[in-house]
PDB file of N, H, CA, C and O in Angstrom:
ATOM      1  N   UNK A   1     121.661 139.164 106.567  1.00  0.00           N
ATOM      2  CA  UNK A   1     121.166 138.404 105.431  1.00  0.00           C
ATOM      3  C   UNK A   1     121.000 136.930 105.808  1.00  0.00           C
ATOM      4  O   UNK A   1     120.023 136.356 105.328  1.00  0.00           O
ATOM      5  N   UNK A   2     121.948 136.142 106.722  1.00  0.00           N
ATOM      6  H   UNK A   2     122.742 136.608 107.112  1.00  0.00           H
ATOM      7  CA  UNK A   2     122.059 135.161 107.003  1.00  0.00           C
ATOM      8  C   UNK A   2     120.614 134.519 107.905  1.00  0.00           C
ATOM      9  O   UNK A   2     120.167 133.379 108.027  1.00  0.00           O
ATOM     10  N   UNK A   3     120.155 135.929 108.462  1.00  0.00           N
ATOM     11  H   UNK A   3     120.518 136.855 108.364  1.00  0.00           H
ATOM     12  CA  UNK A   3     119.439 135.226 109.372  1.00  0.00           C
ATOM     13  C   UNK A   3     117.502 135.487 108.553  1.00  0.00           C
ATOM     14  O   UNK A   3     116.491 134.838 108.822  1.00  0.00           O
ATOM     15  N   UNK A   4     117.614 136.288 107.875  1.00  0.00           N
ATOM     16  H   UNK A   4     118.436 136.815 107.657  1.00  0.00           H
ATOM     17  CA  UNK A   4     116.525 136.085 106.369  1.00  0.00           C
ATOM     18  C   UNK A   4     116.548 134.818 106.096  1.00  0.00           C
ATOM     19  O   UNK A   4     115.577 134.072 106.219  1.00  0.00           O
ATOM     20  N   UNK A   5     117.720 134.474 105.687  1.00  0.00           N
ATOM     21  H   UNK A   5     118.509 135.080 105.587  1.00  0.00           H
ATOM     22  CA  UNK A   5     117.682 132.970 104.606  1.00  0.00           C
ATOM     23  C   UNK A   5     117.357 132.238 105.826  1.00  0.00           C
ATOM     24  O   UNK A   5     116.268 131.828 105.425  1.00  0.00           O
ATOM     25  N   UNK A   6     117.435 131.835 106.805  1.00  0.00           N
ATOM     26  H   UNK A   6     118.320 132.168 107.131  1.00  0.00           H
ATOM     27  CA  UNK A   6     117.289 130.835 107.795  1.00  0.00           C
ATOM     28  C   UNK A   6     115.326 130.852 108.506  1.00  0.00           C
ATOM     29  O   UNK A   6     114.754 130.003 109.189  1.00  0.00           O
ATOM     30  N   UNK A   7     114.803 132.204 107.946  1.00  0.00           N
ATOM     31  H   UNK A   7     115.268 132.894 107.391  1.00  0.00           H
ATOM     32  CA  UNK A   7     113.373 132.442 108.123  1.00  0.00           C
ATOM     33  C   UNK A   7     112.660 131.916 106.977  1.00  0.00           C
ATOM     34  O   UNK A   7     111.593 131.311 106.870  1.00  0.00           O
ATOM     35  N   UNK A   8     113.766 132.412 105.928  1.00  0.00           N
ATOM     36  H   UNK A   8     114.632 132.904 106.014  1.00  0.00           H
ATOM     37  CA  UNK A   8     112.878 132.151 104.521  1.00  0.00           C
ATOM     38  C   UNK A   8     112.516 130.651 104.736  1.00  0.00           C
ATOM     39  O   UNK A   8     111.342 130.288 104.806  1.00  0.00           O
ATOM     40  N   UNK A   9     114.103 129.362 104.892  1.00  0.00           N
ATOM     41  H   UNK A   9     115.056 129.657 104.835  1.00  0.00           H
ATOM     42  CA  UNK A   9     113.905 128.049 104.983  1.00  0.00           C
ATOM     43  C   UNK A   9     113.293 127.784 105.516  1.00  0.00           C
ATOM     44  O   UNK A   9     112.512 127.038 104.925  1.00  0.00           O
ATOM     45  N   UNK A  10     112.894 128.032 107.175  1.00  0.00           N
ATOM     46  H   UNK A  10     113.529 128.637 107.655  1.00  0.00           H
ATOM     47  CA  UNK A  10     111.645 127.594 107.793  1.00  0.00           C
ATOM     48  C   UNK A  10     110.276 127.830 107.488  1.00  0.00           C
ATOM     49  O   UNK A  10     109.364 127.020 107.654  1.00  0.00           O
ATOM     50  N   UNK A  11     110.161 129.223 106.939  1.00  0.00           N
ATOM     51  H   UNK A  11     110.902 129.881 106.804  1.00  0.00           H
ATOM     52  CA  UNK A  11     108.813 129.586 106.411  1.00  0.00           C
ATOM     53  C   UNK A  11     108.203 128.242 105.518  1.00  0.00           C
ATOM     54  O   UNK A  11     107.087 127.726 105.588  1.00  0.00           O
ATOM     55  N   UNK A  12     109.395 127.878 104.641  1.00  0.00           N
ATOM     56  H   UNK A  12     110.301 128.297 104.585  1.00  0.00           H
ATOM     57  CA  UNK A  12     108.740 126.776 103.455  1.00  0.00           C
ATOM     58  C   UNK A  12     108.770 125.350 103.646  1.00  0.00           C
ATOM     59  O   UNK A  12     108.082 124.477 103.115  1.00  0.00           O
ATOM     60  N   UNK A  13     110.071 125.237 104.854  1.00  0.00           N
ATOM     61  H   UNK A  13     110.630 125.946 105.285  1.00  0.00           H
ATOM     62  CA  UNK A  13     109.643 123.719 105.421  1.00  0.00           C
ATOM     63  C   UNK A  13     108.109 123.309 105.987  1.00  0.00           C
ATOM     64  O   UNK A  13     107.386 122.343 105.744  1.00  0.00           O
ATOM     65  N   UNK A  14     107.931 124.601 106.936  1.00  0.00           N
ATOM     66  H   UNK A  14     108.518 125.386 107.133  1.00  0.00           H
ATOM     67  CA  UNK A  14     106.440 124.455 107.375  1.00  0.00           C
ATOM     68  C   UNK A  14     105.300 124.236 106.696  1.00  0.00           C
ATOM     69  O   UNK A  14     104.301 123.608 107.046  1.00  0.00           O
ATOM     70  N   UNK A  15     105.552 124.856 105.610  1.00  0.00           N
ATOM     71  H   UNK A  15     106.364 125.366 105.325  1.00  0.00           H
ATOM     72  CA  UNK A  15     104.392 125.220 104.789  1.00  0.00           C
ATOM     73  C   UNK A  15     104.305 123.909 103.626  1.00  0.00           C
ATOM     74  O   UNK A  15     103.323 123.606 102.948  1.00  0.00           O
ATOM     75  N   UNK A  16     105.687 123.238 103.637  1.00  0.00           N
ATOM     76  H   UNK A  16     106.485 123.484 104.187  1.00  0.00           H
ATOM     77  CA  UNK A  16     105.586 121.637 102.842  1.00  0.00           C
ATOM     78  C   UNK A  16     104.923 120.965 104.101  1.00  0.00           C
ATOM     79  O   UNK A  16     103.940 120.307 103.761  1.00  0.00           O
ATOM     80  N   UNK A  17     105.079 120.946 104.963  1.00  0.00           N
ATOM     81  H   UNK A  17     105.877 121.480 105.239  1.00  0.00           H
ATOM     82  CA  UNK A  17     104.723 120.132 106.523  1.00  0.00           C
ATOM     83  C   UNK A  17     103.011 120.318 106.406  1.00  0.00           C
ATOM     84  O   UNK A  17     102.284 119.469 105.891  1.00  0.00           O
ATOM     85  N   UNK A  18     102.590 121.465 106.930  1.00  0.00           N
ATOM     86  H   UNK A  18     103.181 122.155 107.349  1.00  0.00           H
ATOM     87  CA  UNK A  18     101.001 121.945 106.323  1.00  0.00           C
ATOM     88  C   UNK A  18     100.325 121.325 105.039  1.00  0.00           C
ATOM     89  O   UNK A  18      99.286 120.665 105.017  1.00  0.00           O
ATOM     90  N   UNK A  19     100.889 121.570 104.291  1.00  0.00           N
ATOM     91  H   UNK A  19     101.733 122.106 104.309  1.00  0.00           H
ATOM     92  CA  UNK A  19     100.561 121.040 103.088  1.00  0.00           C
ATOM     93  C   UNK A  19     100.545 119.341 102.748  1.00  0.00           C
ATOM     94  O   UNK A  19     100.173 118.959 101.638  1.00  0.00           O
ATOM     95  N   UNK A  20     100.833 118.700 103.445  1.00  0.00           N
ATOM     96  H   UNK A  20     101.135 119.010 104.347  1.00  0.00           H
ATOM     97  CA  UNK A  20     101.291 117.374 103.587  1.00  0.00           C
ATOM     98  C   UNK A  20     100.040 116.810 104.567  1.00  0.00           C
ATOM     99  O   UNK A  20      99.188 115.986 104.234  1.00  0.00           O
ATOM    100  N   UNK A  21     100.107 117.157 105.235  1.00  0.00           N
ATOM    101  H   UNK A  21     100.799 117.827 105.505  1.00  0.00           H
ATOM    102  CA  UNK A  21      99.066 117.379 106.285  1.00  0.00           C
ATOM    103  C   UNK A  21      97.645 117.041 105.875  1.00  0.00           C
ATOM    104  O   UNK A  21      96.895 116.117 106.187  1.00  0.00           O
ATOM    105  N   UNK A  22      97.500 118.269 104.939  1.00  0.00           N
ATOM    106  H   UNK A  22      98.110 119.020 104.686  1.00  0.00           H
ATOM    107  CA  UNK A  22      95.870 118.730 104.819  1.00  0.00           C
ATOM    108  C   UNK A  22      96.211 117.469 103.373  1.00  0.00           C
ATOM    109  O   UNK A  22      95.152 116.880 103.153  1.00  0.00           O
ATOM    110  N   UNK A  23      96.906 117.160 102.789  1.00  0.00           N
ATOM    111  H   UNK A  23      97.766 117.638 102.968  1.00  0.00           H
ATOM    112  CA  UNK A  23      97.082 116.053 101.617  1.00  0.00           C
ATOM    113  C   UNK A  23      96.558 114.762 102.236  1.00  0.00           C
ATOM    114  O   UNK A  23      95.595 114.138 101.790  1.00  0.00           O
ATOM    115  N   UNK A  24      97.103 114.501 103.042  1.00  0.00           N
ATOM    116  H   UNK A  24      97.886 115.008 103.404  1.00  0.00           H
ATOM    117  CA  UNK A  24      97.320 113.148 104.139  1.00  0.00           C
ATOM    118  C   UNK A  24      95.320 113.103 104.401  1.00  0.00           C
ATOM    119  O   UNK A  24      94.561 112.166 104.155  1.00  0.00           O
ATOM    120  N   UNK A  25      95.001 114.437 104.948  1.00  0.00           N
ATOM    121  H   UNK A  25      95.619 115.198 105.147  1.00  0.00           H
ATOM    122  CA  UNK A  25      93.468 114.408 105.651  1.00  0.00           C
ATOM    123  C   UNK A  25      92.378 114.130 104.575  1.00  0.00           C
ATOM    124  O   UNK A  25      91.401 113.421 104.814  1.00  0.00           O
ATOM    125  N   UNK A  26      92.612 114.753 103.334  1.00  0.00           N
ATOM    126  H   UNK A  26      93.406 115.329 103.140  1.00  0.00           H
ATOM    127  CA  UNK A  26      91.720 114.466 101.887  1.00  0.00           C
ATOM    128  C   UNK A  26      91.718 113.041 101.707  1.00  0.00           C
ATOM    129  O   UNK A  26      90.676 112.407 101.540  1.00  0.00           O
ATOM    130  N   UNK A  27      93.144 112.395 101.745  1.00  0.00           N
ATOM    131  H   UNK A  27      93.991 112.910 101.880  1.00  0.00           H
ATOM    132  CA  UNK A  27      92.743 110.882 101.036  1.00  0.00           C
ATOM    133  C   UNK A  27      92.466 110.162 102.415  1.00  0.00           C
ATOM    134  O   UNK A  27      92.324 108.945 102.528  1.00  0.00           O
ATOM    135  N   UNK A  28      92.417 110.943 103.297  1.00  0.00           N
ATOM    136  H   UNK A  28      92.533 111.932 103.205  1.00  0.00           H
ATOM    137  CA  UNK A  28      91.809 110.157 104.516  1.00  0.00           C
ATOM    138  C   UNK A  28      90.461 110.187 104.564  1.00  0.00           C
ATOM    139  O   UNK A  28      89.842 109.157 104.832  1.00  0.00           O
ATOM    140  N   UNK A  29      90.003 111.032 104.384  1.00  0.00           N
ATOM    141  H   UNK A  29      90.506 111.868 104.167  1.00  0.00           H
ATOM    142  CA  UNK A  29      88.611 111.369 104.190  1.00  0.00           C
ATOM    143  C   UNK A  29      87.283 110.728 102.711  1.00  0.00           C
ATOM    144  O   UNK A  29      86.093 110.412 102.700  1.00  0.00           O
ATOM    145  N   UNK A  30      88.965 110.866 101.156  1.00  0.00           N
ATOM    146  H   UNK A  30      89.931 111.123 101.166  1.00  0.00           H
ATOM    147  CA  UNK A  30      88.461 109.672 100.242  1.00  0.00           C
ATOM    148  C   UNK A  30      87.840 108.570 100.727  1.00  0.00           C
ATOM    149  O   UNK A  30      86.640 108.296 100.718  1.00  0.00           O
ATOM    150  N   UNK A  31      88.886 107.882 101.208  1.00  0.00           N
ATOM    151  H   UNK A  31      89.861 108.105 101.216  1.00  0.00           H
ATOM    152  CA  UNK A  31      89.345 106.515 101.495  1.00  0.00           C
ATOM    153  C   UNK A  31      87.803 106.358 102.081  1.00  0.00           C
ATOM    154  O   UNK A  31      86.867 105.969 101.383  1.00  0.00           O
ATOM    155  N   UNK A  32      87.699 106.700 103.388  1.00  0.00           N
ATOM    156  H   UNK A  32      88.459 107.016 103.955  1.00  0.00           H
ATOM    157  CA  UNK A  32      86.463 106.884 104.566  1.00  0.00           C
ATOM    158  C   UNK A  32      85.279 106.671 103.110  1.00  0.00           C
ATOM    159  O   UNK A  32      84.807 105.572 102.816  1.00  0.00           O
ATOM    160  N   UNK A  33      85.039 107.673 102.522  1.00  0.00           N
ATOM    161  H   UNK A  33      85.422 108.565 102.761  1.00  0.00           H
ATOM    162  CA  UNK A  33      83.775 107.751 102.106  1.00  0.00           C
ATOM    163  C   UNK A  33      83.754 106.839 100.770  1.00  0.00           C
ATOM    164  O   UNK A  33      82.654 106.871 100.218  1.00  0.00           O
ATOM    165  N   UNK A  34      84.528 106.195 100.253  1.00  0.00           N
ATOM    166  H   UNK A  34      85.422 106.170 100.701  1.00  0.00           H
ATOM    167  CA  UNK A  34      84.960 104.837  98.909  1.00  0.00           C
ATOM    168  C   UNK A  34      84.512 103.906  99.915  1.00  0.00           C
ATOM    169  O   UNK A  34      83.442 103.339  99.693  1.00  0.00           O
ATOM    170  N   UNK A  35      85.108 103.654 100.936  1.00  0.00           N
ATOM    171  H   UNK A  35      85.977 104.115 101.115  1.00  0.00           H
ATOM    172  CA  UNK A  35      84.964 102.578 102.052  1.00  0.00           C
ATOM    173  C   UNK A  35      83.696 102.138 102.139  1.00  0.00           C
ATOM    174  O   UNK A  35      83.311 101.030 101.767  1.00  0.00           O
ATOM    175  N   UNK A  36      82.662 103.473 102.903  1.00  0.00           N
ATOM    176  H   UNK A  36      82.975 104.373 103.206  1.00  0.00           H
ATOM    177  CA  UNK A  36      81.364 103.146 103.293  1.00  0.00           C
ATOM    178  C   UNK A  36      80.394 102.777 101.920  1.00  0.00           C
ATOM    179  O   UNK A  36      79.398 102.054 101.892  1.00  0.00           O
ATOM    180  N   UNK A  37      81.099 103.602 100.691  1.00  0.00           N
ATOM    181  H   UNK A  37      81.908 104.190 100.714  1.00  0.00           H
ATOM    182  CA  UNK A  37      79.926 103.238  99.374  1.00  0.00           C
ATOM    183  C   UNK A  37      80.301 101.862  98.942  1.00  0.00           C
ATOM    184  O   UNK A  37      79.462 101.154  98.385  1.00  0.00           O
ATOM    185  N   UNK A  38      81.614 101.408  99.184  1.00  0.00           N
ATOM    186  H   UNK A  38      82.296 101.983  99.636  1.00  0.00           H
ATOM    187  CA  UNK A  38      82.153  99.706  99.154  1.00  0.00           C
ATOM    188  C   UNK A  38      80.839  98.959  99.646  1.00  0.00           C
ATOM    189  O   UNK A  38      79.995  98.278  99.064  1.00  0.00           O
ATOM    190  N   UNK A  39      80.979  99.281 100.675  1.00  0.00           N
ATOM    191  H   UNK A  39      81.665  99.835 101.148  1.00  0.00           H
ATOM    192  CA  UNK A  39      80.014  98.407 101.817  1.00  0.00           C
ATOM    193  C   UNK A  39      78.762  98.962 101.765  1.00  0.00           C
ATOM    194  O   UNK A  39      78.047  98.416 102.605  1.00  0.00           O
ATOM    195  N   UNK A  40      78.057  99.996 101.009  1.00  0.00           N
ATOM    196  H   UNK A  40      78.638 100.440 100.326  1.00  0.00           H
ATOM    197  CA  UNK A  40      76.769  99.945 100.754  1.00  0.00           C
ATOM    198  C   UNK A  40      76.286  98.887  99.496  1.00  0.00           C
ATOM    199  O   UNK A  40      75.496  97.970  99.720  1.00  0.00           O
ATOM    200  N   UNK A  41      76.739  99.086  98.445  1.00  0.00           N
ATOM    201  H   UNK A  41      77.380  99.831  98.263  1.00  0.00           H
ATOM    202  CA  UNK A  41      76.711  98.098  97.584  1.00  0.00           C
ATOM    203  C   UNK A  41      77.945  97.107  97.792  1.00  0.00           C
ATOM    204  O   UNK A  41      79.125  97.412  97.621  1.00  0.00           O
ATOM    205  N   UNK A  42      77.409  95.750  98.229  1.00  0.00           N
ATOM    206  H   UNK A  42      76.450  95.503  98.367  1.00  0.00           H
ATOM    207  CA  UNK A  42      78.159  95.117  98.311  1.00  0.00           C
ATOM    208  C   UNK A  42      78.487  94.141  97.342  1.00  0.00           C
ATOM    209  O   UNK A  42      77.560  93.722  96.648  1.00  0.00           O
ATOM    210  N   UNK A  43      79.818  93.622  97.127  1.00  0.00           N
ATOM    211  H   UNK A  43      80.571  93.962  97.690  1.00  0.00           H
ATOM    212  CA  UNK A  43      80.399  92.583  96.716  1.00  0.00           C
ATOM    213  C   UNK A  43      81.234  92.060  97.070  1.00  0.00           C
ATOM    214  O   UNK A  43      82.098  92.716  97.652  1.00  0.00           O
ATOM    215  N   UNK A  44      81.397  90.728  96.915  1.00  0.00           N
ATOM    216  H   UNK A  44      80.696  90.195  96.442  1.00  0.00           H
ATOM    217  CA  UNK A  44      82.660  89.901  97.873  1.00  0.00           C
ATOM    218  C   UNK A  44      84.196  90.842  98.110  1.00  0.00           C
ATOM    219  O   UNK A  44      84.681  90.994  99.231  1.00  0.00           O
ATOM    220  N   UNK A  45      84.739  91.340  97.003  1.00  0.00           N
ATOM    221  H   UNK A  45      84.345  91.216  96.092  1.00  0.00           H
ATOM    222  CA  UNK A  45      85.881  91.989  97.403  1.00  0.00           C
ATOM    223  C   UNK A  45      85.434  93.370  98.167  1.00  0.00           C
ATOM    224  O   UNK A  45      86.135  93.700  99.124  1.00  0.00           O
ATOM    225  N   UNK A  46      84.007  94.432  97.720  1.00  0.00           N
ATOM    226  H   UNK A  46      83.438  94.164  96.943  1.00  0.00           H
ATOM    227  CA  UNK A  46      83.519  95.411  97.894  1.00  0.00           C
ATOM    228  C   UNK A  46      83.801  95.182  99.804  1.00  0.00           C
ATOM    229  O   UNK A  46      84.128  96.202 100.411  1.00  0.00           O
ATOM    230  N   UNK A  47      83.691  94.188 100.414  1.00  0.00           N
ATOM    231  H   UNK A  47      83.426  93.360  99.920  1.00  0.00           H
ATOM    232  CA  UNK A  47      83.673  93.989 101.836  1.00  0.00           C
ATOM    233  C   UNK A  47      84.997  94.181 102.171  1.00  0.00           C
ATOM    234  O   UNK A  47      85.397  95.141 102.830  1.00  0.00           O
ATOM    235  N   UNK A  48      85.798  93.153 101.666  1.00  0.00           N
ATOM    236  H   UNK A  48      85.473  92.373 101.131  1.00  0.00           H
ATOM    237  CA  UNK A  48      87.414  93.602 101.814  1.00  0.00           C
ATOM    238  C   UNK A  48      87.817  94.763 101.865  1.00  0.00           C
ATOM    239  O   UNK A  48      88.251  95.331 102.868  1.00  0.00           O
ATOM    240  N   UNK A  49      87.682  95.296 100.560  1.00  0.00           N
ATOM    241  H   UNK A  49      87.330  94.835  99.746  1.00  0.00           H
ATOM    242  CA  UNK A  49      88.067  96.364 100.103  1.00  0.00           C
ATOM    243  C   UNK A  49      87.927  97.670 101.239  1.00  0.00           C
ATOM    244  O   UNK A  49      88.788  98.432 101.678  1.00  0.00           O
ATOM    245  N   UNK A  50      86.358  97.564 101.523  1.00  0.00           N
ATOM    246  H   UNK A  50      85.659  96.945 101.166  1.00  0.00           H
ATOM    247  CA  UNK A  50      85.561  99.007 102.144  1.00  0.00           C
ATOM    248  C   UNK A  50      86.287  98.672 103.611  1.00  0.00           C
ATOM    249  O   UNK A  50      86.736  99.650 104.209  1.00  0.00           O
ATOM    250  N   UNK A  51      86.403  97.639 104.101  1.00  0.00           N
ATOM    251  H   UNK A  51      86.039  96.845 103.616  1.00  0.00           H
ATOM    252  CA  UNK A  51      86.726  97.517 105.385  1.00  0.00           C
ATOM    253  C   UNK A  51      87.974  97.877 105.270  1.00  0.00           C
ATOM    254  O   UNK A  51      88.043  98.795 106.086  1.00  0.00           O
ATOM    255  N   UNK A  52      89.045  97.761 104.782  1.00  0.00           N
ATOM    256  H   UNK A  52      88.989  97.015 104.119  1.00  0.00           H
ATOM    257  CA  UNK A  52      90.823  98.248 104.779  1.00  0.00           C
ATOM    258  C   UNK A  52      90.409  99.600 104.726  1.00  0.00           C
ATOM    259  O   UNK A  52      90.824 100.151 105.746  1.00  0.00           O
ATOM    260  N   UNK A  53      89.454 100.804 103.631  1.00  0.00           N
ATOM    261  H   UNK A  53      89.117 100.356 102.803  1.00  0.00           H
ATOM    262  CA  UNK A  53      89.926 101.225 103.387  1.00  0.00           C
ATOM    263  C   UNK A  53      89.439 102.373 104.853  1.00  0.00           C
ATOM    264  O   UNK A  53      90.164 103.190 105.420  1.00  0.00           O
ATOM    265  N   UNK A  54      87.952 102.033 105.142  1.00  0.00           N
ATOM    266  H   UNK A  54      87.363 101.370 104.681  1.00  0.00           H
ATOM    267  CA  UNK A  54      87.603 102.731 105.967  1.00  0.00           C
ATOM    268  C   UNK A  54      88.455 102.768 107.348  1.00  0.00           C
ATOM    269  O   UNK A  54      88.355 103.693 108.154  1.00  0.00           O
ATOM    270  N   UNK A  55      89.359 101.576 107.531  1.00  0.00           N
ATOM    271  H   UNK A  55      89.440 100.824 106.876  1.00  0.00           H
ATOM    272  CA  UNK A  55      90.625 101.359 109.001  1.00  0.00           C
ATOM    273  C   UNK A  55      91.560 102.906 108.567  1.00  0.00           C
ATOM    274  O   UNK A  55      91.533 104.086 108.917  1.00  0.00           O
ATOM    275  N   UNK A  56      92.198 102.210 107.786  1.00  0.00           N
ATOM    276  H   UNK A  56      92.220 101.252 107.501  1.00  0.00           H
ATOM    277  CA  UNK A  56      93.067 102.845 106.852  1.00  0.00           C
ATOM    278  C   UNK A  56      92.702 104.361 106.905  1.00  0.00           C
ATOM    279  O   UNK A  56      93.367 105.147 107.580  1.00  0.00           O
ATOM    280  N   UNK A  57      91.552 104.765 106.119  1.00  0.00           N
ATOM    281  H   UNK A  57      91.012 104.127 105.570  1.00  0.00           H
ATOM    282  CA  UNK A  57      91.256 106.450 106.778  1.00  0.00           C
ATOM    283  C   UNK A  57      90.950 106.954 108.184  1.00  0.00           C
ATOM    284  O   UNK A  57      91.138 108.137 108.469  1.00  0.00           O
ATOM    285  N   UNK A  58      90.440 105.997 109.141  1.00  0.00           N
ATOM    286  H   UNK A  58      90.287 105.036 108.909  1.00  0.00           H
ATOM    287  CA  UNK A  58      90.205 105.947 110.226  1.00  0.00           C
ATOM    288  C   UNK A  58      91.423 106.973 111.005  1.00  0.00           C
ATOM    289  O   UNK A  58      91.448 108.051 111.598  1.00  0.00           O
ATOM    290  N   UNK A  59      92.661 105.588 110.471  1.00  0.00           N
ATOM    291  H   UNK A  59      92.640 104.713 109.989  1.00  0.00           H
ATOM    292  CA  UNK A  59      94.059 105.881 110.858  1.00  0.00           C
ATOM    293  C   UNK A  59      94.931 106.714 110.394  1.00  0.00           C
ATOM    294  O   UNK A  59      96.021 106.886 110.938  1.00  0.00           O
ATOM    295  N   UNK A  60      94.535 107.352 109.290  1.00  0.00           N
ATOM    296  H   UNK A  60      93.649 107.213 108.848  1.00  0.00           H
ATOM    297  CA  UNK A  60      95.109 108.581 108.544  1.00  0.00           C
ATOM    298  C   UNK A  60      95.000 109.565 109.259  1.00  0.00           C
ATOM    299  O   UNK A  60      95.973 110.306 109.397  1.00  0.00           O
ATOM    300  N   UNK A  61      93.578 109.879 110.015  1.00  0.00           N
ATOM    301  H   UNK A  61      92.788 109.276 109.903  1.00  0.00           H
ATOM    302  CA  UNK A  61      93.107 111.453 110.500  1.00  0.00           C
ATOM    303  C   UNK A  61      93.504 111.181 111.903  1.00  0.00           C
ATOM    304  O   UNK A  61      93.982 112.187 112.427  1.00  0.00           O
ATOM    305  N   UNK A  62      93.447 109.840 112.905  1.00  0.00           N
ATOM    306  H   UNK A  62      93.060 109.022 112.479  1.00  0.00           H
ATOM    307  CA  UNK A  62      94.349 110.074 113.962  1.00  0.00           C
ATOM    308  C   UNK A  62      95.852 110.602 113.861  1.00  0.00           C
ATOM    309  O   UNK A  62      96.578 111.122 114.708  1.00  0.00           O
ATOM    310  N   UNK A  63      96.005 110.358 112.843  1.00  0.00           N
ATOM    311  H   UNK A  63      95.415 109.935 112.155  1.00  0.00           H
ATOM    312  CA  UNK A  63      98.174 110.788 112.877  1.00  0.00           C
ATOM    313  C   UNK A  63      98.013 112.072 113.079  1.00  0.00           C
ATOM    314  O   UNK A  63      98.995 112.809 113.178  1.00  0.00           O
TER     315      UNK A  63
END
């Protein structure tokens, strides 16, 4: 029984780990595409803004 419960726990650590993951890659991928429509229409902060956010997702999908 002991060694069930010790499959079960890993089964669901992983699967929070996975899930975290593919979470992490969506707002990486937001971010990316808010970024570039920032900087298609521009406005003074719209430049700020699009430039952090597009780094920022850049650096999300390398991790």
């Amino acid at each position: 029984m002991e060694s069930f419960h010790n499959i079960y726990i890993h089964s669901i650590t992983k699967y929070k780990s996975m899930k975290d993951d593919t979470t992490r890659e969506i707002i990486a991928i937001i971010a990316i595409i808010l970024g570039v429509l920032m900087l298609i229409y521009p406005q003074l902060v719209g430049y700020l803004a699009g430039l952090f956010l597009i780094i920022y997702g850049i650096l999300e999908l390398i991790k």
